[in-house]
C-alpha positions as CSV (number, residue, x, y, z in Angstrom):
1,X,29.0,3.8,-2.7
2,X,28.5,3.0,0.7
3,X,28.1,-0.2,2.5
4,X,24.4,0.8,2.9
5,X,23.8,1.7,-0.3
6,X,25.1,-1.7,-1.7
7,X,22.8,-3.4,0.4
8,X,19.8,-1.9,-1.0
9,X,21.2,-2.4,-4.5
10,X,21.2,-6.5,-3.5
11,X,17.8,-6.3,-2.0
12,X,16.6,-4.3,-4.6
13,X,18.2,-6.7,-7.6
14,X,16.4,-9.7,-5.6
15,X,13.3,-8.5,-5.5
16,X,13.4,-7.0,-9.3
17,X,14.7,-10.2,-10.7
18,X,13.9,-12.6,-8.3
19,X,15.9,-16.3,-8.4
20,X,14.4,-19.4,-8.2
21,X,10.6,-17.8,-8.6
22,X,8.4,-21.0,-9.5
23,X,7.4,-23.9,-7.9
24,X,7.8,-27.8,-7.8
25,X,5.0,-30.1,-8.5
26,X,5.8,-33.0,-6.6
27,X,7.6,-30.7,-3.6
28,X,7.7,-32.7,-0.2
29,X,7.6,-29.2,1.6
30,X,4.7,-27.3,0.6
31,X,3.7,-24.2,2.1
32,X,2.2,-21.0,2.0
33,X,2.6,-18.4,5.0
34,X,1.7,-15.0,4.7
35,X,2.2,-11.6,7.1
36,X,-1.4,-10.3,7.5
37,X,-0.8,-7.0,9.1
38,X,0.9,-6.3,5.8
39,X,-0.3,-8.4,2.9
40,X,3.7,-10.4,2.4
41,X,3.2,-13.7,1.2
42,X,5.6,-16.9,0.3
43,X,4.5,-19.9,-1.2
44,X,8.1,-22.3,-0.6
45,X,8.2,-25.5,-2.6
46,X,11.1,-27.9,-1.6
47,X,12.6,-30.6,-3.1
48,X,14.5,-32.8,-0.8
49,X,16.4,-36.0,-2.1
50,X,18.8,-38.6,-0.1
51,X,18.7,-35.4,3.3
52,X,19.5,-32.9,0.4
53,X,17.3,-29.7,-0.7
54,X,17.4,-30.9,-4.4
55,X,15.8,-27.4,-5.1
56,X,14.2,-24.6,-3.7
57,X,11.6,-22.1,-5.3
58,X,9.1,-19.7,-4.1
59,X,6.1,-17.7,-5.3
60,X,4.7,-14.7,-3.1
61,X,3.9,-11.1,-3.7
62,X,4.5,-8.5,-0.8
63,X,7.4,-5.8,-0.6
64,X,10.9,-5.6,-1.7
65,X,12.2,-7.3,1.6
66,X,10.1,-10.0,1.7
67,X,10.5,-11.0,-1.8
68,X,14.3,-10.3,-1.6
69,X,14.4,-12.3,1.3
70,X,12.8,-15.4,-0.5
71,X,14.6,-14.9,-3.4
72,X,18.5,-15.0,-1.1
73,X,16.8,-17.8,1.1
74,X,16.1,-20.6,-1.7
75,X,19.6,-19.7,-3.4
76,X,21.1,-20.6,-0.5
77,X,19.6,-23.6,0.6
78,X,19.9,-25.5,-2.8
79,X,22.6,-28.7,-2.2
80,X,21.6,-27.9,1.9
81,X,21.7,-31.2,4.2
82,X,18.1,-30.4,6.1
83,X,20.4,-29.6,9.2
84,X,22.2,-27.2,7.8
85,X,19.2,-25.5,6.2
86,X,17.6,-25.4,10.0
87,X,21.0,-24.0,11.0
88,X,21.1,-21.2,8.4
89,X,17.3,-20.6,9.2
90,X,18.3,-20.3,12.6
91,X,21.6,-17.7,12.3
92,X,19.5,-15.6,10.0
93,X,16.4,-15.6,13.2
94,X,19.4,-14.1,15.4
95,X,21.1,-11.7,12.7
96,X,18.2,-10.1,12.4
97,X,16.9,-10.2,16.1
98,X,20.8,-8.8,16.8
99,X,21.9,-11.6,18.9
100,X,24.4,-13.4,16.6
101,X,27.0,-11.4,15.2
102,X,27.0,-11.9,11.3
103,X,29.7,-14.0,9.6
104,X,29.9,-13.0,5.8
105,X,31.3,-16.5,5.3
106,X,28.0,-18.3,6.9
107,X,25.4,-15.7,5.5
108,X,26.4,-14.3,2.4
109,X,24.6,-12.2,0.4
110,X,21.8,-12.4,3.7
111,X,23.9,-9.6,5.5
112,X,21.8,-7.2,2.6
113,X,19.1,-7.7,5.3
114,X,20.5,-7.2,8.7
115,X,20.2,-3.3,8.0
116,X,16.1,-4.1,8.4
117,X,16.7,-4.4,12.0
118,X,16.7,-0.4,12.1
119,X,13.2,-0.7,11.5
120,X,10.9,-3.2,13.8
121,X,7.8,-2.9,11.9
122,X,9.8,-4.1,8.5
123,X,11.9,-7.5,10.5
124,X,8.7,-9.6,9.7
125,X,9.4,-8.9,6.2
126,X,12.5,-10.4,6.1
127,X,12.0,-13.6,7.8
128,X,8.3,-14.7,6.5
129,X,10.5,-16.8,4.2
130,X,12.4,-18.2,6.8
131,X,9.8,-18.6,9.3
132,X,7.8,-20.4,6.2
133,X,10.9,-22.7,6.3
134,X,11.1,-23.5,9.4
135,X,7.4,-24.9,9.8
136,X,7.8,-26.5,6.3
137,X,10.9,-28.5,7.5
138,X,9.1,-29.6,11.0
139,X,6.2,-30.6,9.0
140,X,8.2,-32.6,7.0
141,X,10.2,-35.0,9.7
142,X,6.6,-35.0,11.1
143,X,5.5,-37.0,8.2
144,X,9.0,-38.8,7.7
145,X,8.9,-40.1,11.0
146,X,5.3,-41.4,10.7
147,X,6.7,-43.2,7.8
148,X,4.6,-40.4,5.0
């Protein structure tokens, strides 16, 4: 089996059993982002206790990629200081824009998705998830800094 082919075999096992698909009730982040020249959505609920994500679920519908994506993301950032979450949000951003070259160390099971970089159209896919982090953590030291 190639490296290629094992790739798609972690995308594809993401996206057919998806980890961590639910959400949290009484989730300081809250958001729901979508990709409307394709129809990807994530809903990320985040739990965050003492600078800590607590826990991390999703709910969305879209393709493969962007569900896969989700599924990786919210695996990864459980037990995540909100720094290091940025920072892996970040790494991922330049993995698959092709300016960070990947460390299998820092982005695990991620590197599945830098072969999406072969195909513009699909990149959006992969980090609607991420991107739907990103604004979900600046929202939140919004509202911790105005004491919410």
């Amino acid at each position: 089996m190639s490296l290629d082919d094992l790739y798609r075999e972690v995308i594809l096992e993401h996206y057919r059993h998806p980890r961590n698909k639910g959400e949290i009730a009484d989730a300081e982040i809250d958001l729901l982002q979508n990709n409307p020249l394709c129809g990807d959505e994530v809903h990320l609920f985040v739990k965050v206790m003492d600078g800590r994500i607590a826990d991390a679920e999703f709910l969305g519908q879209g393709c493969s990629i962007s569900q896969a994506s989700a599924s990786m993301m919210t695996e990864m950032l459980e037990g995540k200081s909100l720094e290091e979450a940025k920072a892996l949000a970040t790494a991922f951003g330049e993995m698959m824009q092709g300016t960070l070259s990947p460390d299998a160390s820092a982005l695990g099971e991620l590197l599945a998705l830098q072969g999406v970089r072969m195909y513009p159209v699909r990149i959006k896919c992969a980090v609607l998830a991420w991107e739907t982090l990103q604004k979900g953590l600046q929202n939140y030291q919004v509202k911790v800094s105005k004491g919410g």
